[in-house]
N, C-alpha and C positions, 0 to 999 in steps of 0.2 A: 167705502171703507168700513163703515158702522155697519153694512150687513155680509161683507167679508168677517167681523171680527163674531158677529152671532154667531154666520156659519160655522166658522171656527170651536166655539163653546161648546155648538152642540154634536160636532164631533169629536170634542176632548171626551163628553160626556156618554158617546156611544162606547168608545174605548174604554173607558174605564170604567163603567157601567155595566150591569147585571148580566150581559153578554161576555163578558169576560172575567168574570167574579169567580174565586175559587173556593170550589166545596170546603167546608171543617175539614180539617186535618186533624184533629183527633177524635180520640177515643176513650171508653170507661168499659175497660174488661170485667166485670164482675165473675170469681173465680171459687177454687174451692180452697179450702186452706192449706193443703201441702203441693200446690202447684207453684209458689213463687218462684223460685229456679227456673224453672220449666217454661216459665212466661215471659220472664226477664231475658231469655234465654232466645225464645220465640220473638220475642218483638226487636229484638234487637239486628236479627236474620231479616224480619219485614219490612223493620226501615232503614236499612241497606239499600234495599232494590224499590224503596219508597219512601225516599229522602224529603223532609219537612216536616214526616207524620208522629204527632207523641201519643202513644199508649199507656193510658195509666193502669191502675192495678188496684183493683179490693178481693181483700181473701178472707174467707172465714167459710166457715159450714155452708154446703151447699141450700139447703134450709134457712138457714139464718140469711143467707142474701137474696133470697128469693121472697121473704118476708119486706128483706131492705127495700128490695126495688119497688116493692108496690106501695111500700111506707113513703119513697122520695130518693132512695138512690137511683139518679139517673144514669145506668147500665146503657150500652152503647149496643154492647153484645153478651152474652153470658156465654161460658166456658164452666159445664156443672160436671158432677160423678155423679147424674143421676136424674133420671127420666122424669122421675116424677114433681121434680121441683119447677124444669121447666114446662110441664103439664097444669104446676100451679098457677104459670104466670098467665098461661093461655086462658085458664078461668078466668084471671081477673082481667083480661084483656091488654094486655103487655106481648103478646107472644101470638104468631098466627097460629091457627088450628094444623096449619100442614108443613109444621117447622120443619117436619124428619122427610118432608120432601125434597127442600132447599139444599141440602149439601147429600154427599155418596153417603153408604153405610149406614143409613137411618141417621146422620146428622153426627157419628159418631165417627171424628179421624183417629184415634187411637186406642186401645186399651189394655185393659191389666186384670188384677182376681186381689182377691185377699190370700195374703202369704203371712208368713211367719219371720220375726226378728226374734233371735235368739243371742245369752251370753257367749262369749268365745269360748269355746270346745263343748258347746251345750253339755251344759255339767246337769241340767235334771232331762236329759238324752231324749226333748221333745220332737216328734216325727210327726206326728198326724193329729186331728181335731181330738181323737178320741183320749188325748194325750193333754189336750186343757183341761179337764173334767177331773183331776187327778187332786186329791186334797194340799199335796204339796206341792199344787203350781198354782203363782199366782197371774191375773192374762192382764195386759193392758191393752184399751184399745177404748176410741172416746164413748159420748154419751149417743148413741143412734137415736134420739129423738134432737138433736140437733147438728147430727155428722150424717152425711151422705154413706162418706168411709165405711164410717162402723155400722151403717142399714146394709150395708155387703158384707159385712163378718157377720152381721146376724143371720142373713141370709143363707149364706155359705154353710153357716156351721149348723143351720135346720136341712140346707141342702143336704150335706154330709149323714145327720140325724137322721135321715127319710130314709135313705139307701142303708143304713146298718142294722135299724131296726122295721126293715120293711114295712115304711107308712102308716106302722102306729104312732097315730099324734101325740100320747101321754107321755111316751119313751122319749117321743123327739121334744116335747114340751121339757120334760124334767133334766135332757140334757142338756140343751140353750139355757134351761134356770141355773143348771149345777155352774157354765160357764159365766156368765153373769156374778153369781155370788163369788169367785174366784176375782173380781176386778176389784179390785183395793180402790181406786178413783176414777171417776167415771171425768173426763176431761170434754172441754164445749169440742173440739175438734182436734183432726188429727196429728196437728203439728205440735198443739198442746199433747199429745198421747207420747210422742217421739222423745218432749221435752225429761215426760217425766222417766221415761224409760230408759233413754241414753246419758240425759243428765242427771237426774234427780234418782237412779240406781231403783227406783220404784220396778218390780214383778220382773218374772224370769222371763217372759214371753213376750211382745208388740205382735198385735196384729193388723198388720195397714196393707196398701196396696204393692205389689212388688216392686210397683215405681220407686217407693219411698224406701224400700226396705233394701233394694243395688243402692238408691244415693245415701243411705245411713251406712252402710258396709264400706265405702267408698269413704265417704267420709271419715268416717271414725279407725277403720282399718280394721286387720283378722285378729289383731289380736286381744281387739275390745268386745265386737259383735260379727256375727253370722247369720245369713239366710238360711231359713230353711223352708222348703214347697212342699207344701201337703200331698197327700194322693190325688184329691180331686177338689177342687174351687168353685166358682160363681164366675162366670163372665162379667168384668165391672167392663162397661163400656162411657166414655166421655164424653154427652151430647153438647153439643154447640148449635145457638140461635142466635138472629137477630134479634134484640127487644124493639122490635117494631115501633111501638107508639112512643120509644124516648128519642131512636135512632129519626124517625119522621121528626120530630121537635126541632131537633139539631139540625136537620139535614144530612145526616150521616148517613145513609141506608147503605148508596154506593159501597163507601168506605168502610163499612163496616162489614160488607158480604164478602169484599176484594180481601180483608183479614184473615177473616176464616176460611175462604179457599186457600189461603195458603196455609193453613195447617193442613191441607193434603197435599199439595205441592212438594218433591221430590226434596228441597231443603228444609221444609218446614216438616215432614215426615222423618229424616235424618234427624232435627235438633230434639224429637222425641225419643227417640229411639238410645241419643246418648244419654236422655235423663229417664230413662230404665222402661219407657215404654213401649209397646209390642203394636207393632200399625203394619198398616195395609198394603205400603207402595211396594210390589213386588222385587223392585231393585234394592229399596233397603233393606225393606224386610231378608233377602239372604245376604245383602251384605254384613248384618246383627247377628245373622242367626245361629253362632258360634255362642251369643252371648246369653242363648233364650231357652233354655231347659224345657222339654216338652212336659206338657202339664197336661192332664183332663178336664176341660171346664165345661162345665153343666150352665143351662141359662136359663134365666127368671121365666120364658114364657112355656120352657119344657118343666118345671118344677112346680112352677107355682102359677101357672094358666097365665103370666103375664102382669105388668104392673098396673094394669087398673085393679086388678083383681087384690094385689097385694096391697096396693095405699088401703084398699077395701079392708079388708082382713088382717092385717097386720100394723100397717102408719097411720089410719084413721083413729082418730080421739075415743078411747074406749076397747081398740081393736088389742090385737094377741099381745103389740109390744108393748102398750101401755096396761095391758094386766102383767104381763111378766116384768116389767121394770119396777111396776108397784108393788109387785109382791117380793121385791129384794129387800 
């Protein structure tokens, strides 16, 4: 009897023991700051068809959490607007070096450009970049030395800059300055940009991603604010990685790559698509396509040789943005 009731114990203990233990079941999205919708939105689709799993949520400047996670925010996965922040994390060793291998499209399920939010009946009749520059417009749009956001209207509108003034840099310099000095307040991010624009009656202009500026239209309605799409934009693309060395901590890795495949996954590319963004899966992509105005988008590595070259020249401490934001 006493070595039937052993035997017994130590098969309570196989059973319920590390053989049948089950992985974390959640997770810590670190995000950028005008995605809350959009992930709320997203996770709610994922733990439908992956029932037990919580996803949490940090949002602010893509920058600024990229900073976080090496500081102690244990990030499971990041979801950035922006290449270079998870390029950060790979330096400090948070991120593999072949993150844009891991998922399709360089790592990128969705994306968007910098557009324009305009007052209802655009009363100062703003149409194109060359149309911020103007003494009597004032632009809102946050601070690009800690908004992912607004490092793509900078972009953008030196993109724009190059092609009107054929590749003279001083023309393109003095017009990104003219627009700059036209920002009444420079905000840490872009949901703060939106705050001051829709709520706070600050400047005739918002410049954010088209994502943000269908769910402000939508929200607010035609007869407060309206889009309007430039002639030609900046490919903003939205990379996604696993933070490796937090996700290994936890045990998440599984669970954390099973996440971000389904942001390309046929419903997880639909729940994008209703929060204004433009993605890949061929079936939704024409199912939307009534809702998606064709546009010209130009891209960082056709303009500006690429983003190492730009953190180089541009985001690095010292570089074009930190003379032209110092000189405002």
């Amino acid at each position: 009897m006493k070595r039937l009731l052993i035997l017994g114990t130590a098969l309570a203990a196989l059973i319920t023991g590390p053989a049948l233990a089950q992985e974390p079941k959640k997770l810590l999205n670190a995000s950028y700051d005008i995605a809350r919708e959009l992930f709320a939105a997203e996770n709610e689709a994922f733990i439908k068809v992956n029932p037990g799993v919580t996803i949490d949520q940090s949002h602010a400047g893509t920058s600024k959490q990229a900073r976080a996670i090496v500081e102690g925010l244990e990030a499971d996965v990041v979801t950035f607007n922006q290449v270079t922040d998870i390029d950060f994390l790979v330096k400090q060793g948070f991120v593999s070096k072949d993150w844009q291998k891991s998922f399709p499209n360089a790592a990128s399920p969705f994306y968007s450009f910098p557009s324009f939010l305009v007052r209802a009946g655009n009363p100062k009749n703003i149409k194109d970049w060359n149309d911020l520059v103007r003494d009597d417009v004032k632009v809102v749009f946050p601070n690009p030395k800690t908004s992912g956001n607004a490092r793509y209207t900078y972009l953008a509108a030196s993109a724009y800059a190059r092609e009107a003034f054929g590749g003279d840099e001083e023309k393109v310099e003095a017009f990104v300055k003219k627009i700059f000095d036209n920002v009444p307040v420079f905000d840490t991010g872009g949901r703060a940009a939106t705050t001051t624009f829709v709520e706070r009656q600050i400047g005739d202009v918002l410049i954010t991603f088209e994502a943000e500026t269908r769910g402000i239209a939508k929200q607010y309605g035609a007869d407060k604010v309206e889009s309007v799409i430039p002639s030609v934009s900046l490919l903003a693309e939205f990379p996604v990685a696993v933070v490796d060395k937090v996700a290994k901590k936890h045990g998440t890795e599984t669970l954390a790559k099973t996440y971000l495949d389904f942001l390309y996954s046929e419903e997880g590319q639909r729940v994008a698509a209703q929060f204004g963004h433009r993605v890949h899966d061929a079936k939704v992509k024409a199912e939307f396509a009534s809702e998606f105005p064709e546009v010209r988008l130009v891209k960082v590595e056709d303009v500006f040789g690429g983003w190492d070259k730009v953190q180089k020249e541009h985001f690095a401490s010292g570089a074009a943005l930190d003379k032209l934001y110092g000189s405002r």
